[in-house]
C-alpha positions as CSV (number, residue, x, y, z in Angstrom):
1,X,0.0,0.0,0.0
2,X,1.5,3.4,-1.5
3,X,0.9,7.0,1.2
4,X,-0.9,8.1,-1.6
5,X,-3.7,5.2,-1.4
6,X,-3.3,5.6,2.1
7,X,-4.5,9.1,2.2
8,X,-7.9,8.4,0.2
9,X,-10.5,7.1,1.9
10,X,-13.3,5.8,0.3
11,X,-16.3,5.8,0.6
12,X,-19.9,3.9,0.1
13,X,-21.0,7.0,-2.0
14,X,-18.0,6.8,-3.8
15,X,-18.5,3.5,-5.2
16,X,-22.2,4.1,-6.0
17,X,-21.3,7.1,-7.8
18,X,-18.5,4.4,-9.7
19,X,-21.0,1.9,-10.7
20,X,-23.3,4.7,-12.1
21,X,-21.4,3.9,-15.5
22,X,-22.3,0.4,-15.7
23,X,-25.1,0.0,-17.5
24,X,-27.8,-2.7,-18.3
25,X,-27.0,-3.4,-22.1
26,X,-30.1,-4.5,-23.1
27,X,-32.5,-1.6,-20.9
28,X,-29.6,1.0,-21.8
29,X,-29.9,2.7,-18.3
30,X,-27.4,2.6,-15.4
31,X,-27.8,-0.3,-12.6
32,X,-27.8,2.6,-10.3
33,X,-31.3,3.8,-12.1
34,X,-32.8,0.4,-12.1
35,X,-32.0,-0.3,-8.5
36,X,-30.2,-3.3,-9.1
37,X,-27.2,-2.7,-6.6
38,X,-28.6,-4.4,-3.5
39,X,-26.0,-3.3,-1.0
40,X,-22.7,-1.3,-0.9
41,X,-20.7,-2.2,2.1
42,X,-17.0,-0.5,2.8
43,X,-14.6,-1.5,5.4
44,X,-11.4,0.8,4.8
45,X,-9.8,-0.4,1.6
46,X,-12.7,-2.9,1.0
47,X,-15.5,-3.0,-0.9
48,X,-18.8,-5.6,-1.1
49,X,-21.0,-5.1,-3.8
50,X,-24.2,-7.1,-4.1
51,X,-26.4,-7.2,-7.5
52,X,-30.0,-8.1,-7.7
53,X,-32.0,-8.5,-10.8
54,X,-35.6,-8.7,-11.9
55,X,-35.4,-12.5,-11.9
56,X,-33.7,-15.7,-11.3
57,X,-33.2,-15.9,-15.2
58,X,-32.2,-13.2,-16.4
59,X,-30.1,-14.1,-19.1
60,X,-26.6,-15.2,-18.0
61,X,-24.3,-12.9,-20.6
62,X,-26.2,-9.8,-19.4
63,X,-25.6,-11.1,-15.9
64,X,-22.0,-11.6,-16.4
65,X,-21.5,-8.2,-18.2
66,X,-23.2,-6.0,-15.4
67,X,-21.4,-7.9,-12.5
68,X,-18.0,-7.4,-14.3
69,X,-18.4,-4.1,-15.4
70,X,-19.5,-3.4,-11.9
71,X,-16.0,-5.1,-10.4
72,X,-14.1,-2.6,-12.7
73,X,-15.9,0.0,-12.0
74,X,-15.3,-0.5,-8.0
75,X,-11.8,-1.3,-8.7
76,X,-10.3,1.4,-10.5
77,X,-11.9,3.7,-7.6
78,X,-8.6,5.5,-6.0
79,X,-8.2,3.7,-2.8
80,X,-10.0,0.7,-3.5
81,X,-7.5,-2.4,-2.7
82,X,-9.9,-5.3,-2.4
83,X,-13.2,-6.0,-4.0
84,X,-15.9,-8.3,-4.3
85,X,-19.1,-8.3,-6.1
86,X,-21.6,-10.9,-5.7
87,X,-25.0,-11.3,-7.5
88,X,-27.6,-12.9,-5.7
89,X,-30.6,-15.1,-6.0
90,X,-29.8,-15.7,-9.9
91,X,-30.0,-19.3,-11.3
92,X,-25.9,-18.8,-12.2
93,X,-25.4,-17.2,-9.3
94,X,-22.8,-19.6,-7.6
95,X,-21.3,-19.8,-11.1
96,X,-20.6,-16.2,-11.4
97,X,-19.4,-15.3,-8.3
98,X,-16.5,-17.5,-8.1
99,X,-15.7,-16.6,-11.8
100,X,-15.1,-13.2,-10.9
101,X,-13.5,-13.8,-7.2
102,X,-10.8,-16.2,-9.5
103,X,-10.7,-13.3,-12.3
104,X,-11.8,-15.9,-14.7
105,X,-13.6,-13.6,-17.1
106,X,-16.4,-14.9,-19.0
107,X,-15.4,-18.1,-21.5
108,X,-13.4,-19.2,-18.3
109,X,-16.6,-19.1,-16.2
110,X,-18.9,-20.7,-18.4
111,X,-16.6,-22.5,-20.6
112,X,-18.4,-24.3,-22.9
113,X,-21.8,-22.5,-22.4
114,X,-20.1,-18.9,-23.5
115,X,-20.3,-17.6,-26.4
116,X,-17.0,-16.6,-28.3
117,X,-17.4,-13.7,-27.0
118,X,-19.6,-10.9,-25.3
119,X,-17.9,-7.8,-27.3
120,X,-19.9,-8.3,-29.7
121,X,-23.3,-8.5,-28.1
122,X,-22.3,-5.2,-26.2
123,X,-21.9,-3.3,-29.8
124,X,-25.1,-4.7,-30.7
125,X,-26.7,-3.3,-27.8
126,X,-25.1,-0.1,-28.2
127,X,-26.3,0.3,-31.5
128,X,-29.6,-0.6,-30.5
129,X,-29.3,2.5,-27.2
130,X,-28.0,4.6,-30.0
131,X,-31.0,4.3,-32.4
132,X,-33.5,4.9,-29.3
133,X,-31.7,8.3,-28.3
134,X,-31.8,9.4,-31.7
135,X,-35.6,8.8,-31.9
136,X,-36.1,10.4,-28.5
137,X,-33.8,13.5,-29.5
138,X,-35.9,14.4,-32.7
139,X,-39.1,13.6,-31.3
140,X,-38.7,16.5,-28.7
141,X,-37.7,18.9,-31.3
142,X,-40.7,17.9,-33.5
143,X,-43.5,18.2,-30.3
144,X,-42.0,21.9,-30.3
145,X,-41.6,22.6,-33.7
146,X,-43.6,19.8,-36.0
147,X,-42.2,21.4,-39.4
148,X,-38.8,20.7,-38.4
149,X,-36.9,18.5,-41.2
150,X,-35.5,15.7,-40.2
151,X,-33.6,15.0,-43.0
152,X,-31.5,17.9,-43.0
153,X,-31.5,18.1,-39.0
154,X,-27.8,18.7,-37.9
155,X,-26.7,17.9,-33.7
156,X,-26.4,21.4,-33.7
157,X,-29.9,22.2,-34.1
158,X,-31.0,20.2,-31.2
159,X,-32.3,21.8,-27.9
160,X,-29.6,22.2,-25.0
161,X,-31.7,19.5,-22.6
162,X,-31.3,15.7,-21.7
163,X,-32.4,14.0,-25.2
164,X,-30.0,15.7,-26.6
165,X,-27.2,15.0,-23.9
166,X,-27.8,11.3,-24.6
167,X,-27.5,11.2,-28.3
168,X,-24.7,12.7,-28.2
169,X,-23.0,10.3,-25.8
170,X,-24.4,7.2,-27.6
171,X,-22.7,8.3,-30.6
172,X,-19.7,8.9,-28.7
173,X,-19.7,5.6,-27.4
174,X,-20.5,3.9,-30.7
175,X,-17.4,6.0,-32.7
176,X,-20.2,8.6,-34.7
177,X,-19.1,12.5,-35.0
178,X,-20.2,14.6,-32.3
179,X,-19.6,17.7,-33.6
180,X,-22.4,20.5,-34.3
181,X,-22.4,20.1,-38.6
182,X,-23.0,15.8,-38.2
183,X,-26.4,14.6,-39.2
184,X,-28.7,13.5,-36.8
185,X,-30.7,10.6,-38.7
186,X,-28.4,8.3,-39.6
187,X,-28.2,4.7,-39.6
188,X,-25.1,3.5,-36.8
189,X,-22.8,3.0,-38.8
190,X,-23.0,7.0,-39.5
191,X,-24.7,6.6,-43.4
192,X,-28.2,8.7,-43.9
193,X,-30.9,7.5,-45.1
194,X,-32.2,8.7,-48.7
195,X,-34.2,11.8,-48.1
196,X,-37.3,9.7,-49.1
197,X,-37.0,7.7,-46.4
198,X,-36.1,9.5,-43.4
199,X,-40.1,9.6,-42.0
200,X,-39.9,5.2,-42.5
201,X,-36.3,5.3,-41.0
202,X,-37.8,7.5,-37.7
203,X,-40.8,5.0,-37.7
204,X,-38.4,2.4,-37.4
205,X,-36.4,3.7,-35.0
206,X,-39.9,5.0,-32.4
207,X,-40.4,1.2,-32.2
208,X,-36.8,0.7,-31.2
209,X,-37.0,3.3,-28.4
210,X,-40.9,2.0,-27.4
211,X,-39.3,-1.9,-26.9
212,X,-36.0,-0.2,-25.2
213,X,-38.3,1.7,-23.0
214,X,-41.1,-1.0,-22.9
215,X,-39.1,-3.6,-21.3
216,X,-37.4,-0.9,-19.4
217,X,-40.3,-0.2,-17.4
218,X,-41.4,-4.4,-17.0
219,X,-38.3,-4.7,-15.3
220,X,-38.6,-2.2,-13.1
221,X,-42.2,-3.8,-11.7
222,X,-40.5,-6.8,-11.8
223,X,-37.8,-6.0,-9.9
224,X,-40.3,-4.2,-7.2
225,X,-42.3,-6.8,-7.0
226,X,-39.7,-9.2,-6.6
227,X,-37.8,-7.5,-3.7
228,X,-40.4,-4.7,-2.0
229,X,-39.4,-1.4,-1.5
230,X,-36.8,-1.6,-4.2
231,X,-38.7,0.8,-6.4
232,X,-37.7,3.4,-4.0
233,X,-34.4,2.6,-5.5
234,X,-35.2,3.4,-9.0
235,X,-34.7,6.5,-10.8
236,X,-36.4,8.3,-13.4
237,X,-34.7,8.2,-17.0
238,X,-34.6,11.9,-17.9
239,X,-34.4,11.5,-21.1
240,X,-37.2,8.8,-22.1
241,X,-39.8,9.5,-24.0
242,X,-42.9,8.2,-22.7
């Protein structure tokens, strides 16, 4: 231990604060929001994180990419020196725990059950959380100004409020332009639409954000029904559309 690890203390808001940036990949909202993070216990350099979710069967890739993400999110936290995070009351449960306590990462937890790999599946999703932000983004423009075109609408001519903060950090996150001049209707890999088709290509894109949002919101009851009082947990996505 190093005087300058010694001199941070950490603390249980700290680490919830850390674990804001893990994120469900298939509800595209932090486990923070959804009131997955059961308990945060700290005890000096030590840190106990336990994960619930909405059921015992969640599937076990999503499982696995939360409850990682969540141990590198604790353990890059300056002071942190020993971590464990443990997900409870899931079917895989026993399985998943002891792959991360032994650092096994996924193919040597599940061996021949995983998949060749989850990096994939996590561009998929981001994708998927991209396409939804996009559709929430121009949607508020149009319910204050319904002659807008969307066609020729630039990043730049978005409103300065929380739709807009998302899109931009979605595209970020999937390698898109950021800047002010870039379109916003594109497809994600960055190409627009023909200009015919930018009203089917928004369609397309509203039933993206209503299933994102739709099994969103099941989840949520799920999870409160499963564990009472866990709704009290749960935050409200600014920027859904609903």
């Amino acid at each position: 231990m190093t005087a300058a690890t010694e001199a941070v203390a950490v603390t249980g808001a700290a680490v919830r604060t850390a674990l804001d940036v893990v994120i469900d990949p298939e509800l595209d909202e932090p486990i923070t929001d959804l009131g997955f993070v059961r308990s945060v216990e700290v005890d000096g350099s030590a840190v106990e994180v336990h994960l619930r979710l909405p059921t015992s069967f969640c599937a076990p890739n999503f499982a696995w990419l939360m409850a990682s993400d969540a141990y590198e999110a604790v353990a890059a936290l300056p002071g942190v020196e020993r971590v464990v995070v443990e997900l409870d009351d899931h079917h895989d449960s026993e399985l998943i725990n002891a792959g991360l306590a032994a650092s096994a990462g996924y193919k040597g937890t599940f061996r021949h059950e995983a998949e060749d790999s989850l990096d994939e599946l996590r561009v998929t999703f981001q994708h998927k959380a991209h396409t939804a932000a996009m559709e929430r983004a121009i949607t508020a423009l149009l319910r204050v100004d319904g002659t807008t075109d969307i066609y020729a609408l630039r990043l730049g001519d978005l409103p300065d409020e929380p739709t807009t903060a998302a899109l931009r950090a979605r595209r970020a996150t999937i390698g898109l332009p950021v800047d002010d001049d870039a379109p916003v209707l594109v497809e994600s890999d960055g190409t627009r639409p023909a200009p015919e088709k930018a009203e089917f290509m928004l369609r397309r894109a509203r039933s993206v954000r209503i299933s994102v949002d739709g099994n969103a919101h099941f989840c949520r009851g799920l999870l409160a029904t499963r564990y009472p009082g866990a709704e009290h947990d749960q935050s409200i996505r600014e920027d859904a559309s609903r």
